[in-house]
C-alpha positions in Angstrom: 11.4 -18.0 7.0 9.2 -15.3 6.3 9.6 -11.3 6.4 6.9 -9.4 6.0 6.4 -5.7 4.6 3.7 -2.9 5.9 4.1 0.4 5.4 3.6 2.6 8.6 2.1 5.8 7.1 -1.1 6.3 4.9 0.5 4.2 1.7 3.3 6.0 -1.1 5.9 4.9 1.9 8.0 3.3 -0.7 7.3 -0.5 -0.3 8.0 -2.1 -3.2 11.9 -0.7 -3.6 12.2 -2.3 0.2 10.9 -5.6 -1.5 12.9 -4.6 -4.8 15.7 -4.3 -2.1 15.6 -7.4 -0.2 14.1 -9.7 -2.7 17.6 -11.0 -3.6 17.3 -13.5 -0.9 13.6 -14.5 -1.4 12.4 -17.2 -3.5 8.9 -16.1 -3.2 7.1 -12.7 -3.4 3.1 -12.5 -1.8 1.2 -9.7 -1.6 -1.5 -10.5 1.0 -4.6 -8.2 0.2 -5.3 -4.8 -1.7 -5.7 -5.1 -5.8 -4.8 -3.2 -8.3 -5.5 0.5 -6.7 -2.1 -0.2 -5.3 0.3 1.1 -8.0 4.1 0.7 -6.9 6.9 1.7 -8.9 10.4 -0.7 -9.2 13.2 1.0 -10.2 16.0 -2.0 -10.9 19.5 -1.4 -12.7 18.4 1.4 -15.6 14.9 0.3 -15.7 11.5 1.3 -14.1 8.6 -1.0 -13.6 5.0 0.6 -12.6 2.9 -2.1 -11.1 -0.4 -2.3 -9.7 -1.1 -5.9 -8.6 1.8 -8.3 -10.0 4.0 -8.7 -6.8 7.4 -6.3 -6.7 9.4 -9.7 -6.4 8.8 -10.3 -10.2 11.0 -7.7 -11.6 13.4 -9.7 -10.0 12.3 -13.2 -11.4 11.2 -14.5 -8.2 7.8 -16.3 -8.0 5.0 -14.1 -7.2 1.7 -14.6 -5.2 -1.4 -13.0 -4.9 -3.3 -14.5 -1.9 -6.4 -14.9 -0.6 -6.4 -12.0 0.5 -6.5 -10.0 -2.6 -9.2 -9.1 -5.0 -7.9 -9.5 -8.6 -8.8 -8.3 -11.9 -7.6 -10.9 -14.8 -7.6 -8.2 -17.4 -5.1 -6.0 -15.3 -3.3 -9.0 -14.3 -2.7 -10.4 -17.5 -1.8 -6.8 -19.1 0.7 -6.6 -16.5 1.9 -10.0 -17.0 2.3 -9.3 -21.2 4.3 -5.8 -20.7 6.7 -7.7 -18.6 7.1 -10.5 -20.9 7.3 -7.5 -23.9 10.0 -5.8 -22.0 12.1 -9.0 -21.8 11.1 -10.3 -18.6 9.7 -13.5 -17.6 7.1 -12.9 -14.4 6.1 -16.3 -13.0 2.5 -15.2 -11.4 0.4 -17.4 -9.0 -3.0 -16.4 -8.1 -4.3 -18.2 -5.0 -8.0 -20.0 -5.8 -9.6 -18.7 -2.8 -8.7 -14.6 -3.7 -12.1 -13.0 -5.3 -12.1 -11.7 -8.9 -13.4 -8.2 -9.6 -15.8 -8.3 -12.3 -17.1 -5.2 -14.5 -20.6 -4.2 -12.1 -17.7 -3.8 -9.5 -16.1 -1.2 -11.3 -19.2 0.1 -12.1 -20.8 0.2 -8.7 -17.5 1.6 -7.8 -18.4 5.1 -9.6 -21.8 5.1 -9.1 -21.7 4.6 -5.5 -18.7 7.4 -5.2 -20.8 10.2 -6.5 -23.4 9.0 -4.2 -20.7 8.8 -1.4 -19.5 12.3 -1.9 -17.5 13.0 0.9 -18.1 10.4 3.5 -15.3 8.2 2.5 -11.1 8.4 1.3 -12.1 8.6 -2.4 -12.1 5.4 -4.7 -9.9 4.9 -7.8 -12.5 3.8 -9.3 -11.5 -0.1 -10.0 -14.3 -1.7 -8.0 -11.7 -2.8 -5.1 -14.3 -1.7 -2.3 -17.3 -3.6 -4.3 -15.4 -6.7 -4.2 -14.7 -6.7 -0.8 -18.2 -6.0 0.0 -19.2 -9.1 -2.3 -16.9 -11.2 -0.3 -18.2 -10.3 3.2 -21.9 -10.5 2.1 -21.0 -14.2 0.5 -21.8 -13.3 -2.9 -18.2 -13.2 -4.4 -17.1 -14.7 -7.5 -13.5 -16.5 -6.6 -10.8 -17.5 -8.9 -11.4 -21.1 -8.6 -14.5 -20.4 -9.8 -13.2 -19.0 -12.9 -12.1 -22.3 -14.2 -15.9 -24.4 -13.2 -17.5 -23.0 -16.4 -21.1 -24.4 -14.5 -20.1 -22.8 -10.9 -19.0 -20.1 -12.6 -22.7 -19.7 -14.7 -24.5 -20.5 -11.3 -22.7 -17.7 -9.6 -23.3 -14.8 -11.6 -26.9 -15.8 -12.4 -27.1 -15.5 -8.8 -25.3 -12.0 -8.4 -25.7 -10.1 -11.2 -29.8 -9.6 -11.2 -29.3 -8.3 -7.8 -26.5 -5.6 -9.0 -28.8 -4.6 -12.0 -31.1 -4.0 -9.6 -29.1 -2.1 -7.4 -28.0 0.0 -10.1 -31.4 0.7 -12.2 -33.5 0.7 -9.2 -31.6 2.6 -6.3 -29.3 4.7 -8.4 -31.5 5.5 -11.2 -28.5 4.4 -13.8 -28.8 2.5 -17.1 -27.1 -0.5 -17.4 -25.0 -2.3 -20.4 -22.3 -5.2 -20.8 -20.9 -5.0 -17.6 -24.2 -6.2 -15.9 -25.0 -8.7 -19.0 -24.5 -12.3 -17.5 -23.4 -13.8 -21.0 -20.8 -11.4 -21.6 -19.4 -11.8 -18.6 -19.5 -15.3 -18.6 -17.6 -15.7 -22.1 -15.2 -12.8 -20.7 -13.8 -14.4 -17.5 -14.3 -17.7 -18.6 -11.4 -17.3 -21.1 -9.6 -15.4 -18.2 -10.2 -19.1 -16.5 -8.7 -21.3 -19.2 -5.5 -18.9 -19.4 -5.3 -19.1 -15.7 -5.3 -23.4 -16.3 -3.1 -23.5 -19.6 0.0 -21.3 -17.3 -1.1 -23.2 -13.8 -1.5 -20.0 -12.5 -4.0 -21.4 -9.9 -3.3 -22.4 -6.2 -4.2 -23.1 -2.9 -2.2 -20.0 -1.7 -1.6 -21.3 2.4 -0.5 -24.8 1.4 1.9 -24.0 -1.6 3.6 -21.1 0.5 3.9 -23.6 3.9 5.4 -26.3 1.0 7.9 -23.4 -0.3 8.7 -22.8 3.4 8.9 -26.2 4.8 11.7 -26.9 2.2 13.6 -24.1 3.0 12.9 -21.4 0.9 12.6 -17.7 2.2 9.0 -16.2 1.7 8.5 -12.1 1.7 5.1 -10.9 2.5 3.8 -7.7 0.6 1.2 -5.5 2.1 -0.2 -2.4 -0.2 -1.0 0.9 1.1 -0.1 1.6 4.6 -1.3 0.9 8.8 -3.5 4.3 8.5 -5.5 3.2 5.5 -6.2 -0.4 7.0 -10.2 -0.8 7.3 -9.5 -1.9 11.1 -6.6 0.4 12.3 -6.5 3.0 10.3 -8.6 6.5 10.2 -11.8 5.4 8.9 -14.2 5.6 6.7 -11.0 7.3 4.8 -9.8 3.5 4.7 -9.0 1.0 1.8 -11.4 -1.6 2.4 -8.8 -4.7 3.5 -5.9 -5.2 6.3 -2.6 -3.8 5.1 -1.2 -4.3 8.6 0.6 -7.7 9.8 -2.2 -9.5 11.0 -3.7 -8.9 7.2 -0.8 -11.2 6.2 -1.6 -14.6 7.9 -5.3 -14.2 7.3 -4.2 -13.4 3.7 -1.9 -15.8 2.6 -3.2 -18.7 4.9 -0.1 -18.8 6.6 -0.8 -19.6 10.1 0.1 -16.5 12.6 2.9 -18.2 14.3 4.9 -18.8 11.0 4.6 -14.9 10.1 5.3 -14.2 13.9 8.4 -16.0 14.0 9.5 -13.8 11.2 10.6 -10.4 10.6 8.0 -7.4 10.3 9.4 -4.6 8.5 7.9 -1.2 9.0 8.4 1.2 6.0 8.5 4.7 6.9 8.4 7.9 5.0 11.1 10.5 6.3 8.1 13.1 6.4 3.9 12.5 5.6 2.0 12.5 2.2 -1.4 11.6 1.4 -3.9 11.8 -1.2 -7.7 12.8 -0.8 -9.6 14.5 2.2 -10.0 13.8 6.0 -7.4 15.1 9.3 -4.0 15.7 9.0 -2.7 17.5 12.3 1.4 18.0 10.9 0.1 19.2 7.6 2.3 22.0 6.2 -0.3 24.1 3.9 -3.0 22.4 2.5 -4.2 21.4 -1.0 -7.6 22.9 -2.0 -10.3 20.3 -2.5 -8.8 18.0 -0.2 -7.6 19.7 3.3 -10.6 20.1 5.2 -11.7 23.9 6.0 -8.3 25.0 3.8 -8.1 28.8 3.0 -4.9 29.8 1.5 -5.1 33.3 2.8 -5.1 32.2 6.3 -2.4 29.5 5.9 1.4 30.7 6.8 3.4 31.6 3.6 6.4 29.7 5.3 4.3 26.9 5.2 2.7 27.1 2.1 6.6 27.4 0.5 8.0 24.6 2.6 4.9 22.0 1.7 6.3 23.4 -1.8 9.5 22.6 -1.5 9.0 19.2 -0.3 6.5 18.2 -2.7 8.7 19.0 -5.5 12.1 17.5 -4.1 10.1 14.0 -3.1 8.0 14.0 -6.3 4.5 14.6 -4.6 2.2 14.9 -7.1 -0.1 12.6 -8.9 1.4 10.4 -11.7 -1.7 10.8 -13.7 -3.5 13.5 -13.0 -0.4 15.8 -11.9 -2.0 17.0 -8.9 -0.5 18.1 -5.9 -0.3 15.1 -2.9 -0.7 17.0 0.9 2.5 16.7 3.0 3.4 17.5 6.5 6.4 16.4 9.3 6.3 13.1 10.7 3.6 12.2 12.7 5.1 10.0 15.9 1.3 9.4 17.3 0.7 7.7 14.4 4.3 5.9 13.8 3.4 4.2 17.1 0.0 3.1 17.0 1.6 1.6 13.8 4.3 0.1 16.3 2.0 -1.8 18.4 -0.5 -3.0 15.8 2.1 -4.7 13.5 4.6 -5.1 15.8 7.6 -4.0 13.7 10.7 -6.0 14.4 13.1 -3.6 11.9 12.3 -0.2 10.2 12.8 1.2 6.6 13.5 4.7 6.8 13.3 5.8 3.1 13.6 9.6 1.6 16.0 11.6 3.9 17.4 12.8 0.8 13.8 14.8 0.6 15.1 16.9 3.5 18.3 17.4 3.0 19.1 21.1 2.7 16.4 22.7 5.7 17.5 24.5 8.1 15.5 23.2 10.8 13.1 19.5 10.2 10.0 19.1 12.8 8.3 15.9 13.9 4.8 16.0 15.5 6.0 13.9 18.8 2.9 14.4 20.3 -0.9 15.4 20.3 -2.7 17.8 22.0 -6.2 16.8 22.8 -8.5 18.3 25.4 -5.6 20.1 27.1 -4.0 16.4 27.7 -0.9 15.3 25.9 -1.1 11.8 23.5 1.5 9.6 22.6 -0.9 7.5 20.0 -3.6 8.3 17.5 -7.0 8.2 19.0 -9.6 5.5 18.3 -11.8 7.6 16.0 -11.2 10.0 13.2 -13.3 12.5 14.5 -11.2 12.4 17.9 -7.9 12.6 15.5 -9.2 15.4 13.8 -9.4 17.2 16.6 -5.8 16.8 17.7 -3.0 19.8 17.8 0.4 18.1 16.8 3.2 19.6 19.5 6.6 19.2 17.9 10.0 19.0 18.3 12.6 20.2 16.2 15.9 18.6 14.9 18.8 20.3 13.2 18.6 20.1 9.4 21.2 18.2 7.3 22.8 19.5 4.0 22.7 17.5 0.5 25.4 15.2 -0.3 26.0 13.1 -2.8 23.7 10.6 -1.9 24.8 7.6 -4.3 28.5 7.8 -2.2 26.5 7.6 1.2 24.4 4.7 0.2 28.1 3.0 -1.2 29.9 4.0 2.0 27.1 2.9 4.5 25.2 4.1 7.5 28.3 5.9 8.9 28.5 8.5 5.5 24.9 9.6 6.8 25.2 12.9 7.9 25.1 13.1 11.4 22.1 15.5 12.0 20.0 12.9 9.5 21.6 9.9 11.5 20.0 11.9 15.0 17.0 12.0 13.4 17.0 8.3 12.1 17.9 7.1 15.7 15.0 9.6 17.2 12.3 7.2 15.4 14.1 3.9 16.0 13.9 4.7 19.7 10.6 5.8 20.2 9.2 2.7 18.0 11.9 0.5 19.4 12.7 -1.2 16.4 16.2 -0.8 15.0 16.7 1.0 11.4 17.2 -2.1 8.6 17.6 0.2 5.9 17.7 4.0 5.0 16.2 5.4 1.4 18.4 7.8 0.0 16.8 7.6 -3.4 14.8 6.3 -6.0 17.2 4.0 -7.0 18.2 0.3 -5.6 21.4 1.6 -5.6 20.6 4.4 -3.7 19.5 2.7 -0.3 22.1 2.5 2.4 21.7 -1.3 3.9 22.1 -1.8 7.8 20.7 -5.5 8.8 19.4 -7.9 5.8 16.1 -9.8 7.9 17.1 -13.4 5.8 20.9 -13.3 7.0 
């Protein structure tokens, strides 16, 4: 069978420790799209994995798979792939033929076209993801199976890469080097090719996952970032540029949609909201200069500005990098059940109560307020959303506990006020709770229903 993972929210909602979690029972691990602007962290028995585009399942020694779906850079992959093995591990990767391969005038393009951009879109990290997909819609993609035809591989990027020279010199005014030079390229990513044949890295991604389940093995399905951020469903153009959401995982994977649908879709959901970069945010608490719209601290509530505080440091809310602050706010329902209804969750993941614990009082933003009417969903356009009041309703704060008891005790050792609150989201997206984050640790999750038993 197959169980699939989306988050709910706008990414960060803590995937990989629910794959981490469950992956006991899989045999096999696919991530369906994204590439490696998805960073994930693993935290398994005293050790912590940061990961960007080799599947969560791998800490665990299960098989991983990057479909279709995804857009994969070799270099990153393979990095990824050496740590592991240098830190005792032994990662068996697939990479399906069909997924396209990010090549250097992506990454390029990627920061070129960003300053150009400015503030029309989410923000890029910069790792030519958004190029890559563009390539691929416009027909002009370079695909992993390409990578091992040395003369298909030649063919293709005499083809492209004139045409992103141009692009480059000619509409952006930039000088180019290596990583719009054809040869180098070519000797580059043709070794990346050979390495990919000497390991048999290389699949056909729908039929070796329909083999695996046909006889009998369990199959989880890893989406990165989260329903808000999908290019269809999500809040665009402040969008990653693929399907995170359920539907992105048959059309990812080449699973057909009645194998995934006769699975389980878990939705993983942050107890309260972050997100990185600009655009609406109606339950925002404060705001984060240079990236809530129209912020002014003076005119933002000093309860709110110390609660966003408060929260960001408990839950870690900053960037790993840089160091800079994320933007938090309550839980937004609207958006919980648009995710509902697009993915069509069958169990949740509630993870970070522990976040919480010790307010007085914890809000949600049940609904919206839009032209004096009340909505129970996001509206269609970002624009619309941005104009939306969140109307809340409060719950009854919970105190901190030893959380590593609770999650050894089970559901029941929940405090009651968080257990309200848990059931609150479970009915309104009617989907029951599978699990409950209580924190960072695999240890630290208390475990209602496993989807493989």
């Amino acid at each position: 069978m197959t169980v699939t993972i989306v988050g709910s929210q706008l990414g960060d909602e803590g995937k990989g420790g629910v794959v981490d979690l469950y992956g006991d029972a899989a045999d096999v691990v696919a991530r369906y799209q994204g590439g490696d602007n998805a960073g994930h962290t693993v935290v398994h028995g005293d050790e912590e994995y940061k990961l960007s585009l080799v599947p969560s399942g791998a800490v665990q020694g299960k098989i991983g798979v990057l479909g279709n779906g995804c857009v994969v850079n070799p270099e990153t992959l393979f990095d990824e792939i050496d740590t592991l093995r240098e830190r005792g591990l032994d990662p068996d990767v697939r990479v399906a033929e069909r997924a396209h391969v990010i090549l250097p005038y992506h990454r390029a393009l990627d920061g070129i076209e960003e300053d150009e951009k400015e503030d029309l879109a989410a923000g890029t990290t910069g790792r030519g993801i958004g190029p890559t997909y563009e390539d691929k819609a416009g027909r002009r993609g370079v695909r992993i199976g390409d990578l091992l035809d040395p003369e298909i591989l030649r063919e293709r990027l005499e083809y492209v890469v004139p045409q992103k020279k141009s692009l480059a010199e000619d509409v952006f005014g930039t000088e180019t080097g290596d990583a719009f030079d054809i040869d180098a390229i070519y000797e580059a990513y043709r070794e990346y090719g050979e390495r990919l044949e000497e390991e048999e890295m290389a699949v056909d991604c729908g039929t070796f996952l329909q083999e695996r389940i046909d006889a009998g093995d369990n199959v989880m399905l890893e989406g990165a970032q989260g329903t808000s951020l999908d290019i269809d469903h999500g809040v665009y153009p402040y969008v990653t540029s693929s399907n995170p959401t359920a539907g992105g995982a048959t059309v990812g994977t080449g699973l057909g949609p009645t194998v995934v649908g006769q699975g389980e879709v878990i939705g993983i959901v942050k107890a309260y909201l972050s997100r990185v970069g600009t655009g609406p945010l109606p339950t925002e608490l404060g705001g984060v200069e240079g990236q809530t719209p129209e912020y002014d601290s003076s005119a933002t509530e000093e309860s709110d500005e110390e609660l966003a505080t408060y929260i960001r440091d408990e839950g870690g809310e900053y960037g790993t990098v840089t160091g800079r602050p994320r933007r938090v706010g309550w839980l937004d329902m609207p958006m919980l059940r648009h995710a509902a209804r697009a993915n069509g969750f069958t169990g949740l993941a509630i993870n970070h109560i522990d976040v919480l614990a010790g307010l007085e009082e914890i809000q949600v933003g049940h609904a919206y307020e839009y032209d004096g009417q009340e909505r129970l969903t996001m509206p269609a356009t970002t624009e619309k959303w941005g104009r939306c009041e969140a109307m809340f309703r409060s719950f009854e704060g919970w105190s901190d506990v030893d959380w590593e008891t609770v999650a050894a005790e089970g559901y029941d050792a929940i405090p009651e006020n968080a257990r309200t609150y848990l059931e609150y989201i479970s009915d309104e997206l009617g989907a029951p709770v599978y699990a409950v984050g209580v924190g960072p640790g695999r240890g630290e999750t208390v475990i209602v229903e496993n989807p493989y038993e």
